[in-house]
N, CA, C and O atoms as CSV, one atom per row, in Angstrom:
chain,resi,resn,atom,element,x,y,z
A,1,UNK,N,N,-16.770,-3.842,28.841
A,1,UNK,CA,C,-16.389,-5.099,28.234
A,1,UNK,C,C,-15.898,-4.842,26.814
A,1,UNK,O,O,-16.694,-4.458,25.957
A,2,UNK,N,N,-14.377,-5.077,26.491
A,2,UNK,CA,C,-13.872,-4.988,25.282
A,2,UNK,C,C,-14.719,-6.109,24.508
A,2,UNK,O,O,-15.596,-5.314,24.168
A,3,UNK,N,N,-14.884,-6.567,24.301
A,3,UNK,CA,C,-15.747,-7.803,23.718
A,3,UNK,C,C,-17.221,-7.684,22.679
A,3,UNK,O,O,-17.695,-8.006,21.590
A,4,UNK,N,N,-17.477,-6.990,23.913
A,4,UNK,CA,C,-18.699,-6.244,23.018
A,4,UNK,C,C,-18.446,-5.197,22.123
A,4,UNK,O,O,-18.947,-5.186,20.999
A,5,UNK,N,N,-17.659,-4.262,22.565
A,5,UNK,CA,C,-17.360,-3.083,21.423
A,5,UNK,C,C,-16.772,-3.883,20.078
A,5,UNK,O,O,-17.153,-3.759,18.914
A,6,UNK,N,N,-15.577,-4.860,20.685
A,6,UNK,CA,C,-15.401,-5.603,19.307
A,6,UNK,C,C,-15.934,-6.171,18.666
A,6,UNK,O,O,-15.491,-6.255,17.521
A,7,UNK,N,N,-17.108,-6.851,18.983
A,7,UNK,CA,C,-17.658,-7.662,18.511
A,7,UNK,C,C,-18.905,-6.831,17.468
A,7,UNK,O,O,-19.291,-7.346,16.418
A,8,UNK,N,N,-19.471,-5.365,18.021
A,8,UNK,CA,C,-20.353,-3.872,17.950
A,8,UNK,C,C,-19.244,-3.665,16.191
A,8,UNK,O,O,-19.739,-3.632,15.065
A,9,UNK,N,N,-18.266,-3.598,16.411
A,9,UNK,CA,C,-17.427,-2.891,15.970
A,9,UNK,C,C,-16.947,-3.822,14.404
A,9,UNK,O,O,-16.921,-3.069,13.431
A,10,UNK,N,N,-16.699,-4.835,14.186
A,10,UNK,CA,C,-16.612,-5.897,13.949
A,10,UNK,C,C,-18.018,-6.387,12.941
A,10,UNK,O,O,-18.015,-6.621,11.732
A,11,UNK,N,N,-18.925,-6.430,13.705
A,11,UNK,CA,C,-20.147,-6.214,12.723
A,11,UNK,C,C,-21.150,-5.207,12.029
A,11,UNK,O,O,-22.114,-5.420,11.294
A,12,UNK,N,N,-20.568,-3.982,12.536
A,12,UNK,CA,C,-20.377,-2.893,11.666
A,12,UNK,C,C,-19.680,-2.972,10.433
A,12,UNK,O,O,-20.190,-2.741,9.337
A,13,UNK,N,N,-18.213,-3.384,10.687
A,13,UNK,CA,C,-17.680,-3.505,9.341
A,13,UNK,C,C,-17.997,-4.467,8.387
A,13,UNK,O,O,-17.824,-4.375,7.172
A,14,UNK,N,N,-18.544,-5.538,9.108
A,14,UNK,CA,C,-19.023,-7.096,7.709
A,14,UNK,C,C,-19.589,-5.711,6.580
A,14,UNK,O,O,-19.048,-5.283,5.560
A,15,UNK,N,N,-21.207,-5.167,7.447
A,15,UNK,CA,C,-21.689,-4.589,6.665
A,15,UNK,C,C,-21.443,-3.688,6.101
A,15,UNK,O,O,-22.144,-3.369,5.142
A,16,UNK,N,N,-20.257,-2.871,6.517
A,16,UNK,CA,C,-19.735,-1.592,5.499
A,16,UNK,C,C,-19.294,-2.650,4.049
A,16,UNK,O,O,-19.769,-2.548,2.918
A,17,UNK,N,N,-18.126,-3.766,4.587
A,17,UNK,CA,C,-17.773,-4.784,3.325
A,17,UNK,C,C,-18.741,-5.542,2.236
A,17,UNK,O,O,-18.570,-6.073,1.139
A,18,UNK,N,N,-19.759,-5.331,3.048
A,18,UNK,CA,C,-20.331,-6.135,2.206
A,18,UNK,C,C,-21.323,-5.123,1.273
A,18,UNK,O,O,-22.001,-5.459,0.302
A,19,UNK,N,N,-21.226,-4.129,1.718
A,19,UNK,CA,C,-22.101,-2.836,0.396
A,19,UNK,C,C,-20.668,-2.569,0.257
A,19,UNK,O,O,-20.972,-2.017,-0.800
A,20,UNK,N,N,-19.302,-2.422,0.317
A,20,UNK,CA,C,-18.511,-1.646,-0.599
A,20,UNK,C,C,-18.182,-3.033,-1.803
A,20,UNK,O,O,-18.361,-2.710,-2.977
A,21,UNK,N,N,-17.767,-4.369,-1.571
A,21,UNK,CA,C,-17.605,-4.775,-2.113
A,21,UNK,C,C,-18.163,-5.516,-3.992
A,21,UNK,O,O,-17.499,-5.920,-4.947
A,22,UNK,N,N,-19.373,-5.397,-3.788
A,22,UNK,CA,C,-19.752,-5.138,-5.325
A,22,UNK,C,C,-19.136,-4.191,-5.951
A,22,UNK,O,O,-18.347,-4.618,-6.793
A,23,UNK,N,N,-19.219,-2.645,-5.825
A,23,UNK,CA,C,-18.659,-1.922,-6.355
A,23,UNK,C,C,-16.855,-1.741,-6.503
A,23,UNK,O,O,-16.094,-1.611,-7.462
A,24,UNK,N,N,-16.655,-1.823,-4.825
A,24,UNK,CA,C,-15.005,-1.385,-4.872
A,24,UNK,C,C,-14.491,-2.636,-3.475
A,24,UNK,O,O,-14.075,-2.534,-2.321
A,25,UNK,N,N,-14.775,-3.591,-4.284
A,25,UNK,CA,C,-13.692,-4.342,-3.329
A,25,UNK,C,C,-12.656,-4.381,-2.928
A,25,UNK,O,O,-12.283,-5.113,-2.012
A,26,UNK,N,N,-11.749,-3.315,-3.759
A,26,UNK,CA,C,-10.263,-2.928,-2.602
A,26,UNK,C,C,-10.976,-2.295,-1.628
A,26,UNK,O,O,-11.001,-2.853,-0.531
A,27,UNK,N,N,-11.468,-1.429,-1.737
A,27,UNK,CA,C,-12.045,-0.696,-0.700
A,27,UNK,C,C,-12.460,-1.637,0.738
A,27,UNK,O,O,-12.168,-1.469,1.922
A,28,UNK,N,N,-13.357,-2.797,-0.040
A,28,UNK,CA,C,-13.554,-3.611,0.701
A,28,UNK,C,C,-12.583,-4.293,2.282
A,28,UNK,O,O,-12.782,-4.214,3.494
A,29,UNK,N,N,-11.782,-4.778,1.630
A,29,UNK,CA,C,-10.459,-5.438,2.365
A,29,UNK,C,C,-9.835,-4.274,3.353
A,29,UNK,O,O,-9.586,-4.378,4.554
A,30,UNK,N,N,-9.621,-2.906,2.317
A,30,UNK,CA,C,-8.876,-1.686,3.666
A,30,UNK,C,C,-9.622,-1.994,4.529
A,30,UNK,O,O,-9.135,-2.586,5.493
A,31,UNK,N,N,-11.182,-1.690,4.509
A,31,UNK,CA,C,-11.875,-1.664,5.900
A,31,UNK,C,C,-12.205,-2.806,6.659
A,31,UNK,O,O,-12.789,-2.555,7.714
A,32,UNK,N,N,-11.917,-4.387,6.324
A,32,UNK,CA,C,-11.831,-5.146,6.967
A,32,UNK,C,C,-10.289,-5.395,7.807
A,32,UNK,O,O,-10.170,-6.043,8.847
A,33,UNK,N,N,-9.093,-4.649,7.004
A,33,UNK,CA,C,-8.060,-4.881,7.497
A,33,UNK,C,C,-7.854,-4.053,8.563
A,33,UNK,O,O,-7.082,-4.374,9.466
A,34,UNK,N,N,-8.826,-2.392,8.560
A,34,UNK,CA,C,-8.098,-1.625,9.590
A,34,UNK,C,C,-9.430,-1.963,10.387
A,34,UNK,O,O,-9.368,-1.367,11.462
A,35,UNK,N,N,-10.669,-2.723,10.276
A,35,UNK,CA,C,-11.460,-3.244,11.430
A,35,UNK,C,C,-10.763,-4.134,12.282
A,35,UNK,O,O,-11.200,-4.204,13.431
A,36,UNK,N,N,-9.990,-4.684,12.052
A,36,UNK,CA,C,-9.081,-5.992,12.364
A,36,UNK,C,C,-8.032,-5.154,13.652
A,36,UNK,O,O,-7.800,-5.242,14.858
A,37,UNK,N,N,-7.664,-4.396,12.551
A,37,UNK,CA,C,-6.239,-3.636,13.344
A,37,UNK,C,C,-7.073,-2.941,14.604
A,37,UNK,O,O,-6.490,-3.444,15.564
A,38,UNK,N,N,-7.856,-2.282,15.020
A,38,UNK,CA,C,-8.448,-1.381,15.739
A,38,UNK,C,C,-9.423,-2.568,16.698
A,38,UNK,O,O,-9.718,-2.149,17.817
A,39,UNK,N,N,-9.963,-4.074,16.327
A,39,UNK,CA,C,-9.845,-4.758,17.277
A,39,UNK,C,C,-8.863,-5.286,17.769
A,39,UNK,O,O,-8.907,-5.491,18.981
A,40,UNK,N,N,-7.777,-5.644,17.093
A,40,UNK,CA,C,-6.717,-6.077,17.782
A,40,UNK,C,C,-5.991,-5.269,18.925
A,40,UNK,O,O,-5.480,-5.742,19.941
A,41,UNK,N,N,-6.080,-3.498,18.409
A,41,UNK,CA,C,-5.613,-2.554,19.589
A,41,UNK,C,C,-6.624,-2.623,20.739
A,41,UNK,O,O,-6.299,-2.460,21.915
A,42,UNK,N,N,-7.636,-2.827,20.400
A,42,UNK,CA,C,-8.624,-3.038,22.167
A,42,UNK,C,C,-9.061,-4.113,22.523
A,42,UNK,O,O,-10.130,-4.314,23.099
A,43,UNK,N,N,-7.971,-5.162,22.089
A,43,UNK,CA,C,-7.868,-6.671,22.531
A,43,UNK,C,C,-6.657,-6.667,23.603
A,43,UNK,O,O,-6.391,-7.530,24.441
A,44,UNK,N,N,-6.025,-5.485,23.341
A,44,UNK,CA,C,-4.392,-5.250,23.765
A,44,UNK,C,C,-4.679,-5.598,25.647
A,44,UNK,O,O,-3.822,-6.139,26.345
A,45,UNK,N,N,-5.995,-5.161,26.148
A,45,UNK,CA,C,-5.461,-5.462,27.223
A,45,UNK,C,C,-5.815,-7.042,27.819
A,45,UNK,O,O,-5.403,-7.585,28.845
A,46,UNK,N,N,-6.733,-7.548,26.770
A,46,UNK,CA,C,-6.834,-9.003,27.412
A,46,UNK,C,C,-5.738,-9.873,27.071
A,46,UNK,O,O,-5.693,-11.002,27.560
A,47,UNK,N,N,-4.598,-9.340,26.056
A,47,UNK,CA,C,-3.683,-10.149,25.725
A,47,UNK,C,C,-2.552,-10.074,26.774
A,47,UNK,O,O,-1.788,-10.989,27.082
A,48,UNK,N,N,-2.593,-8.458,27.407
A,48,UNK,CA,C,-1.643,-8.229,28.461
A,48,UNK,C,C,-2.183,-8.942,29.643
A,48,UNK,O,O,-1.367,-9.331,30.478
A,49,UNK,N,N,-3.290,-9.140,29.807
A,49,UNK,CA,C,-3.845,-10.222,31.093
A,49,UNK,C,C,-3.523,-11.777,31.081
A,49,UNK,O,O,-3.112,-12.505,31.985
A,50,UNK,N,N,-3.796,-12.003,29.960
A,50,UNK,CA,C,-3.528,-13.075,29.565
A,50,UNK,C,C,-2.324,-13.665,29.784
A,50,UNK,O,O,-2.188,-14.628,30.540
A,51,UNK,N,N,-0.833,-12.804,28.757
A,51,UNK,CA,C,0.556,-13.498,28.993
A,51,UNK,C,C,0.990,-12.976,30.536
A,51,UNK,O,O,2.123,-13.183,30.971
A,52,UNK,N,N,-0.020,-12.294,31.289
A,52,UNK,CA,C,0.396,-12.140,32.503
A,52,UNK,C,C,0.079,-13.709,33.235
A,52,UNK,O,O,0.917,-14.244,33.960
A,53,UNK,N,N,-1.320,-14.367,32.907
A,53,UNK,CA,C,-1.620,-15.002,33.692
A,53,UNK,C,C,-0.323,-16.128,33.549
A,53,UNK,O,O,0.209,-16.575,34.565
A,54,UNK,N,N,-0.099,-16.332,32.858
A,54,UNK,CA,C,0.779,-17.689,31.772
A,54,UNK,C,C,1.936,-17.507,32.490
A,54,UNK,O,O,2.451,-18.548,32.899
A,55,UNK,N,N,2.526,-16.403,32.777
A,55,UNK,CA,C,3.984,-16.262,33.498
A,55,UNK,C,C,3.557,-16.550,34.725
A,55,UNK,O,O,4.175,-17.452,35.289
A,56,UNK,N,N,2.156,-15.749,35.650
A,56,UNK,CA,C,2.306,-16.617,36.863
A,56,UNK,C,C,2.318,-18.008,37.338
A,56,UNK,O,O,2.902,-18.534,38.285
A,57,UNK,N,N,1.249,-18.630,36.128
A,57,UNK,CA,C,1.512,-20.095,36.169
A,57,UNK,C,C,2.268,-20.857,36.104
A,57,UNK,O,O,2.067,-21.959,36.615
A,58,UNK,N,N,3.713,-20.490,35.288
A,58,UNK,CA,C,5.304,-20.622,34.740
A,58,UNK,C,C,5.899,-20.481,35.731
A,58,UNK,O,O,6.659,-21.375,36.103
A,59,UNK,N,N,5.719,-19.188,36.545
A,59,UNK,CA,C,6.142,-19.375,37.642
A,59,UNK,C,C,6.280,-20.423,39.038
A,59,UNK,O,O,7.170,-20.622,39.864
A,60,UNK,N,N,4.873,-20.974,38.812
A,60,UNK,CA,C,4.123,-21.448,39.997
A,60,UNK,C,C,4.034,-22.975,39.879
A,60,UNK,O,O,3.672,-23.827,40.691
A,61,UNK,N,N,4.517,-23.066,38.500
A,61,UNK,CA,C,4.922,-25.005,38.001
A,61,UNK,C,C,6.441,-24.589,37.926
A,61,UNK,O,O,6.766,-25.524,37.194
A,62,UNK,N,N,7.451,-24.001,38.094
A,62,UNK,CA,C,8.717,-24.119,38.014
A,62,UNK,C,C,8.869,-24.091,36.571
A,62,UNK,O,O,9.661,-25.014,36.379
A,63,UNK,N,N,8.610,-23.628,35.533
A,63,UNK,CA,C,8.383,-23.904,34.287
A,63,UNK,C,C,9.727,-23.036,34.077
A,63,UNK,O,O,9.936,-21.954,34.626
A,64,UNK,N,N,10.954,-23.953,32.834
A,64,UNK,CA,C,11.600,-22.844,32.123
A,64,UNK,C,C,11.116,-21.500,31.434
A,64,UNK,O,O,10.351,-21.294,30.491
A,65,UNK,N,N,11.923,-20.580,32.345
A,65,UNK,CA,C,11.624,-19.261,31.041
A,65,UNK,C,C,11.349,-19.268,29.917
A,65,UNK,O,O,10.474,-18.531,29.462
A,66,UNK,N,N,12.201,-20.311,29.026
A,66,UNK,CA,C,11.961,-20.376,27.683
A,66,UNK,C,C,11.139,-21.088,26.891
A,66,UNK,O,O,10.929,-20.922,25.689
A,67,UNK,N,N,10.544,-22.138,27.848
A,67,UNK,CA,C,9.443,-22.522,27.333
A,67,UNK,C,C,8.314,-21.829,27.600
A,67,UNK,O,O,7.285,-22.286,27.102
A,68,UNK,N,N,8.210,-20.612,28.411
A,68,UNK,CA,C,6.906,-19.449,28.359
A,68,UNK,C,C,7.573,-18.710,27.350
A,68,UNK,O,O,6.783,-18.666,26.407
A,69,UNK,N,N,8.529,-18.156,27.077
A,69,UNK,CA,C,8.639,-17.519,25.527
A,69,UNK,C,C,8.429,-18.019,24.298
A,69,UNK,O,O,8.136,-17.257,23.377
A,70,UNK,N,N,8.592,-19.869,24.038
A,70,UNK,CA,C,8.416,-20.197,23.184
A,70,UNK,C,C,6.396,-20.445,22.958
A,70,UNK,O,O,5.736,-20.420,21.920
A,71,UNK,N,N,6.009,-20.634,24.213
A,71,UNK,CA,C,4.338,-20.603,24.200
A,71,UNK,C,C,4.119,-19.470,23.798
A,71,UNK,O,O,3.491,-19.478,22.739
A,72,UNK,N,N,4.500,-17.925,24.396
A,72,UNK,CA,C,3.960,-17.064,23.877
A,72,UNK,C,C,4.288,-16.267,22.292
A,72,UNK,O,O,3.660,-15.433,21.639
A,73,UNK,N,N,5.863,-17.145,22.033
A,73,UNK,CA,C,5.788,-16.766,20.346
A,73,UNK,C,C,4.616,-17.536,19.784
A,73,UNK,O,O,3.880,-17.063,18.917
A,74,UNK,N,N,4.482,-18.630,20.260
A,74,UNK,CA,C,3.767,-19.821,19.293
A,74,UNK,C,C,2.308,-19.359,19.492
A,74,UNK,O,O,1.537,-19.365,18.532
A,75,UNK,N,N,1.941,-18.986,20.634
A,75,UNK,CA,C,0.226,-18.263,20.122
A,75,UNK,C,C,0.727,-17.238,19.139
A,75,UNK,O,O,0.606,-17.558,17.956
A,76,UNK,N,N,1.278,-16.044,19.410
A,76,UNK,CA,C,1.334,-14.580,18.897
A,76,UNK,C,C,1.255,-15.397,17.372
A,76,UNK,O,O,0.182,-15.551,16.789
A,77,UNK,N,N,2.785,-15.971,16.741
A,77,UNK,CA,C,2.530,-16.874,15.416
A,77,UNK,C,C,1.314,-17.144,14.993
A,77,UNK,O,O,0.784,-16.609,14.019
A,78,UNK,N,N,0.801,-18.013,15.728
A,78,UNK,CA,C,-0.836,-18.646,15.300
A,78,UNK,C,C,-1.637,-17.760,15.092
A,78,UNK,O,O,-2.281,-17.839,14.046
A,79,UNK,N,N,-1.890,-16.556,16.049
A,79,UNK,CA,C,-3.094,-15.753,16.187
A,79,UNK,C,C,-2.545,-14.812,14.205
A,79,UNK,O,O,-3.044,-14.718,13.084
A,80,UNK,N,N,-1.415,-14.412,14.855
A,80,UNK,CA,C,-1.098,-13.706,13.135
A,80,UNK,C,C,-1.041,-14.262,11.767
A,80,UNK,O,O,-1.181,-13.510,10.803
A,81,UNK,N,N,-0.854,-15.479,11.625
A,81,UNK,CA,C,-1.056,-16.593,10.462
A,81,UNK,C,C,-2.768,-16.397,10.300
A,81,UNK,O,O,-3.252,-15.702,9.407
A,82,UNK,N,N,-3.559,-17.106,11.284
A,82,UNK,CA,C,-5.083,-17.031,10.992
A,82,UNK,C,C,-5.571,-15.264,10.781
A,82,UNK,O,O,-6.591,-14.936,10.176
A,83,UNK,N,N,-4.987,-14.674,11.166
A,83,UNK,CA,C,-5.845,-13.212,10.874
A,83,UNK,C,C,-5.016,-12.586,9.446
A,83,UNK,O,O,-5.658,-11.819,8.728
A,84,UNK,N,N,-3.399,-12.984,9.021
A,84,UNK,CA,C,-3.289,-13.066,7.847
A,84,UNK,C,C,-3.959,-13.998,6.610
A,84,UNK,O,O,-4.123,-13.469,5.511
A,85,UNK,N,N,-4.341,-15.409,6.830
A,85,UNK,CA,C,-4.973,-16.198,6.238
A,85,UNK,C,C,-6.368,-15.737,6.093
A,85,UNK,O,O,-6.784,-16.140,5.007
A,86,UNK,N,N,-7.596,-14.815,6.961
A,86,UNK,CA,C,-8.642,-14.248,7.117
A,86,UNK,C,C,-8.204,-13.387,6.388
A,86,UNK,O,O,-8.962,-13.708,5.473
A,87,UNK,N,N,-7.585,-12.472,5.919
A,87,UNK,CA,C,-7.448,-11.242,5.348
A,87,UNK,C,C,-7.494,-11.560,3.430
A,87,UNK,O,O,-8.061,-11.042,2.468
A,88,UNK,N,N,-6.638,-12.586,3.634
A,88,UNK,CA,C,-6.162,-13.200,2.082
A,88,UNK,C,C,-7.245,-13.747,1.762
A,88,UNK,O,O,-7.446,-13.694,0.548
A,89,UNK,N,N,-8.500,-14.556,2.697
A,89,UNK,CA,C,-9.477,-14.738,2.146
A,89,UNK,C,C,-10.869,-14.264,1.164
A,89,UNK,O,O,-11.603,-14.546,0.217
A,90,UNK,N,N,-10.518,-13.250,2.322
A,90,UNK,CA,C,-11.408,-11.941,2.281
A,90,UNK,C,C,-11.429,-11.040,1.174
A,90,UNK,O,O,-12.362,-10.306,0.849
A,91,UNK,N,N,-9.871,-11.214,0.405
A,91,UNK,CA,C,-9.637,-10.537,-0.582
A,91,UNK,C,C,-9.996,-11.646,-1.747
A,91,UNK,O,O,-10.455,-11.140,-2.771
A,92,UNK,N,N,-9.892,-12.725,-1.749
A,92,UNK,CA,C,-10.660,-14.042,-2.766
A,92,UNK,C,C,-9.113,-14.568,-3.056
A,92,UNK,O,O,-9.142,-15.409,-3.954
A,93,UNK,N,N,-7.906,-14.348,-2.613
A,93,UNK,CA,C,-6.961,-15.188,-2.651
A,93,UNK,C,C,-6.453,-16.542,-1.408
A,93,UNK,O,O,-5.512,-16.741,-0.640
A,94,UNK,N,N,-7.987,-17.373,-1.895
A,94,UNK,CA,C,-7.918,-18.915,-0.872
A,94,UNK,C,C,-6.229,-19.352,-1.491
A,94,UNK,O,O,-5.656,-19.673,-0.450
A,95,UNK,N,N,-5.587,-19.451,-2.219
A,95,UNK,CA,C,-4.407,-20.058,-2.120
A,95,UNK,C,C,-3.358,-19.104,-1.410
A,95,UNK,O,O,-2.426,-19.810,-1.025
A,96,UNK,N,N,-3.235,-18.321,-1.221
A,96,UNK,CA,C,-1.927,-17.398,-0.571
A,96,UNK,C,C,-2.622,-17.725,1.056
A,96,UNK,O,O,-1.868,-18.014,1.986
A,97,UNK,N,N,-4.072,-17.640,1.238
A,97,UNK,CA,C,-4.365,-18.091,2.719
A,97,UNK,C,C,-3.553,-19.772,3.013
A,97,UNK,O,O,-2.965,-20.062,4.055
A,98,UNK,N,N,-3.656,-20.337,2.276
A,98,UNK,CA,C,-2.808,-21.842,2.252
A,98,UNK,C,C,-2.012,-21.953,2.695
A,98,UNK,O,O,-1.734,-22.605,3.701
A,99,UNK,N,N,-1.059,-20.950,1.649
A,99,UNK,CA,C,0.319,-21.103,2.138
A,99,UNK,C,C,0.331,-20.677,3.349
A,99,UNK,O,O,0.578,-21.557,4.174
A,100,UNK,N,N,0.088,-19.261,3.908
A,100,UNK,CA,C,0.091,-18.822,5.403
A,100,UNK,C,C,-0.074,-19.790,6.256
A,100,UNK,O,O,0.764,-19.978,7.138
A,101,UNK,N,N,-0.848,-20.333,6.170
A,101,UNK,CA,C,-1.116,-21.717,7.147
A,101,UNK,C,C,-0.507,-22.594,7.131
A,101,UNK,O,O,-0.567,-23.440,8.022
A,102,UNK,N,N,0.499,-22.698,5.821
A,102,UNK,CA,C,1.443,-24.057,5.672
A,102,UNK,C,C,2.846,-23.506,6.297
A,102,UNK,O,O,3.536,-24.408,6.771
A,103,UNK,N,N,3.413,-22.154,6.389
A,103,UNK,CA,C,4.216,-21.562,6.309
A,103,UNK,C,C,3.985,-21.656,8.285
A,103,UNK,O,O,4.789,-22.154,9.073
A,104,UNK,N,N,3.027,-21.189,8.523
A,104,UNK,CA,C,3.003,-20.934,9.958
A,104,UNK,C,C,2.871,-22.224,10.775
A,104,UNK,O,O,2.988,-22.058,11.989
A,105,UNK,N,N,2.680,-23.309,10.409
A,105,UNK,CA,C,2.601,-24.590,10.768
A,105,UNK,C,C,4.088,-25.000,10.771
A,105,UNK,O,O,4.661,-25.359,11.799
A,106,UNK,N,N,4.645,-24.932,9.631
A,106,UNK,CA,C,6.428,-25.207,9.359
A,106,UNK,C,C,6.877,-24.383,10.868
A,106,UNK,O,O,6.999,-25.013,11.918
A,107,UNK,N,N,7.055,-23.161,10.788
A,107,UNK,CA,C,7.437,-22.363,11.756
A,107,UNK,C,C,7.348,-23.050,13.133
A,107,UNK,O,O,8.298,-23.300,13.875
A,108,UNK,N,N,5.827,-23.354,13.382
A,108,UNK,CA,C,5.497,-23.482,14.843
A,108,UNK,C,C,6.438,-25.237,15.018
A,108,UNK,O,O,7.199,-25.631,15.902
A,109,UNK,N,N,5.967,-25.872,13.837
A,109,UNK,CA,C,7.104,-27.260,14.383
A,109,UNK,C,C,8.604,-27.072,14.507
A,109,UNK,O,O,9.316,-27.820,15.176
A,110,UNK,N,N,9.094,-25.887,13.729
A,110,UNK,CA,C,10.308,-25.860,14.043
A,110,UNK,C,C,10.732,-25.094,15.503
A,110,UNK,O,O,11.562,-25.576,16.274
A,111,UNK,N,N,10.128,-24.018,15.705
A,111,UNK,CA,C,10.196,-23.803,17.212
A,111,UNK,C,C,10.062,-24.936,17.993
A,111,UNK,O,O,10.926,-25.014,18.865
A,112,UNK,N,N,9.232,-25.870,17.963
A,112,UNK,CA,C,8.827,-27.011,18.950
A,112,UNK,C,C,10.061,-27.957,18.925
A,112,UNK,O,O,10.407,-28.808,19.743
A,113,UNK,N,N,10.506,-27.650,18.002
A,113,UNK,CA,C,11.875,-29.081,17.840
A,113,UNK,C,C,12.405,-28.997,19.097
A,113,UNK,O,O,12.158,-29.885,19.913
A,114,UNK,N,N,13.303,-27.786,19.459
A,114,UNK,CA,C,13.864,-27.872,20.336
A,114,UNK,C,C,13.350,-28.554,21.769
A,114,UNK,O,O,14.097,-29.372,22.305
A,115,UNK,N,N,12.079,-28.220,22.386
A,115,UNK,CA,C,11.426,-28.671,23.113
A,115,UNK,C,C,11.122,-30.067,23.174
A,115,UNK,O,O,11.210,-30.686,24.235
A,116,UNK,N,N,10.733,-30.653,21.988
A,116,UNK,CA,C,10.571,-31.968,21.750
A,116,UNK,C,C,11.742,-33.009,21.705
A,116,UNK,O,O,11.652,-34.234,21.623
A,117,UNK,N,N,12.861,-32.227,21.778
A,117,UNK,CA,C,14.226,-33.192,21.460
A,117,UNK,C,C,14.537,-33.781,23.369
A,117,UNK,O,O,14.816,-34.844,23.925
A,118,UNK,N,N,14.285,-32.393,23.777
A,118,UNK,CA,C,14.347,-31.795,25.493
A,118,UNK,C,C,13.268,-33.264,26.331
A,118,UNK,O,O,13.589,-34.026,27.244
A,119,UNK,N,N,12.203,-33.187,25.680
A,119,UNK,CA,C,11.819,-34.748,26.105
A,119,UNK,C,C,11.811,-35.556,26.109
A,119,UNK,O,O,11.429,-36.339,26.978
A,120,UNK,N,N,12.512,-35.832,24.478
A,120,UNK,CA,C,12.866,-37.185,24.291
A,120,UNK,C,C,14.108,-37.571,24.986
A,120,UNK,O,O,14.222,-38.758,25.290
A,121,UNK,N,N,15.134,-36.682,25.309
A,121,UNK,CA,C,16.546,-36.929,26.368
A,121,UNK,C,C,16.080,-37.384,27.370
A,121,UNK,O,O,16.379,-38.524,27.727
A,122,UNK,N,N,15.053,-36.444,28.219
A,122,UNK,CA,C,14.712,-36.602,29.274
A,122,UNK,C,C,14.057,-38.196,29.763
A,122,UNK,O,O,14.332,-38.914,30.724
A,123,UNK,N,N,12.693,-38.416,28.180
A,123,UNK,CA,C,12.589,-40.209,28.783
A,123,UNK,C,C,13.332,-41.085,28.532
A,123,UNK,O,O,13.277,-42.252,28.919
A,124,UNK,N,N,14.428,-40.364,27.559
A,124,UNK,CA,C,15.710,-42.009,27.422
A,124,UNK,C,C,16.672,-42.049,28.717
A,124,UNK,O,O,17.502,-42.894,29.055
A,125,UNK,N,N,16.294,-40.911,29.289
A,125,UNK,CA,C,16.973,-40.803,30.732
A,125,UNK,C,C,16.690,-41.434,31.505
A,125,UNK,O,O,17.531,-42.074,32.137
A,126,UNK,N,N,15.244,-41.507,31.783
A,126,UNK,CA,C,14.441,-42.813,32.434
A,126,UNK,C,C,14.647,-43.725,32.501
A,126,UNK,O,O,14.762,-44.271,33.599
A,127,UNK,N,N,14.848,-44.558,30.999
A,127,UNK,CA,C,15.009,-45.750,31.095
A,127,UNK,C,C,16.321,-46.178,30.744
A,127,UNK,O,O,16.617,-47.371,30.798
């Protein structure tokens, strides 16, 4: 179970951060950033399970192609905004985490435009 090692792995590092950081809080952040990176590489295969499952389902509702590419930019976006916004925290810059979140919010509505315009045609079609 990847889950557990990450999770093993993960709370190993709080506590390396949290004795380096009095002294050397850059230090601090490297090892929360490459704890991050090294769960994210042995997350790799639940993410490959995952956008697997999403295409069969895409498949299996008739779903445009491009609205499973635009779902799977719009997690990948999200998941990288919050683990950039976690990082900026971590380092004690709460305002640059802000922006990330304001920046990645802008993003994700502007991807959605297109989609959202796509429905509104569709119910003025209706009626």
């Amino acid at each position: 179970m990847a889950v557990v090692r990450i999770v093993a792995l993960l709370v190993a590092a709080s506590f390396v951060c949290a004795a380096l950081r009095a002294n050397r809080p850059e230090m601090a952040v490297a090892v929360s950033v490459a704890a991050g990176v090294v769960a994210l590489a042995l997350s790799l295969d639940d993410i490959r399970a995952a956008a697997g499952l999403i295409g069969d389902l895409s498949a299996r509702a008739q779903l445009a192609p491009e609205g499973l590419t635009l779902l799977l930019r719009a997690a990948g976006l999200s998941l990288l905004a919050e683990f950039g916004a976690a990082i900026c925290r971590d380092s004690g810059e709460a305002a640059l985490a802000v922006r990330i979140e304001v920046a990645a919010r802008l993003a994700l509505a502007a991807m959605a435009a297109p989609l959202l315009l796509g429905v509104v045609e569709r119910a003025l079609a209706l009626l």
